[in-house]
C-alpha positions in Angstrom: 115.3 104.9 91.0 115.0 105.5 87.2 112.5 104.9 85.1 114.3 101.9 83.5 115.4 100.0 86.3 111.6 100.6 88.1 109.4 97.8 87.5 106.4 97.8 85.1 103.4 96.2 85.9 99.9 95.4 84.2 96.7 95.3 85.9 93.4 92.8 84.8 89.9 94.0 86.7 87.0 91.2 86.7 83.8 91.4 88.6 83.7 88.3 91.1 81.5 85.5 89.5 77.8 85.3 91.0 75.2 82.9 91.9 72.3 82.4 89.8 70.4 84.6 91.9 73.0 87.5 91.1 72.8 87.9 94.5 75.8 86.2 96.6 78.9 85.5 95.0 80.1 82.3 94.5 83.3 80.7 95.4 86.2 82.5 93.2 89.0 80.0 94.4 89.6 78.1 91.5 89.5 81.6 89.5 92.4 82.8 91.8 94.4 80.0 91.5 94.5 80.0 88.1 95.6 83.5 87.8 97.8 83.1 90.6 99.3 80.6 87.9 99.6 83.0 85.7 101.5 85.6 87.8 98.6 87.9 89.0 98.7 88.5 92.3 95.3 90.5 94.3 96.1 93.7 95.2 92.5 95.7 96.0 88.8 95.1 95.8 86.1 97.7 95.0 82.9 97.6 97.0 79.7 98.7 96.6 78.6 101.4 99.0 76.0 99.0 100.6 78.6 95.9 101.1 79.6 93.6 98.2 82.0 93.0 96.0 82.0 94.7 92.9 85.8 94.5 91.3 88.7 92.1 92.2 92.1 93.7 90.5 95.3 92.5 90.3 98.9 93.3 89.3 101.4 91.4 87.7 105.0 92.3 86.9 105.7 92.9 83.2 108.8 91.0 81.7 110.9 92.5 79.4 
């Protein structure tokens, strides 16, 4: 495949969202539904070495 017939894609990385206690994470559904809206689909997490979330990132497909 070439290079201008292989899709482009864009990538957005956000920390989940926390309790006040900084703790636990809270809930992120209504986060990921709107950026499922908005084309972005989950496609890894990063973890902190002792368990936890750290990063969510997605992918989306760029339009030309």
């Amino acid at each position: 495949m070439d290079r201008e017939s292989s899709p482009h894609w864009e990538y957005k990385v956000i920390e989940p969202p926390s309790e006040l206690t900084k703790r636990e994470s809270s809930n992120p559904e209504r986060r990921l539904n709107e950026l499922a809206a908005d084309g972005w689909r989950l496609v890894e997490t990063v973890s902190y070495d002792g368990g936890g979330t750290k990063f969510l990132i997605f992918e989306r497909s760029l339009e030309d």
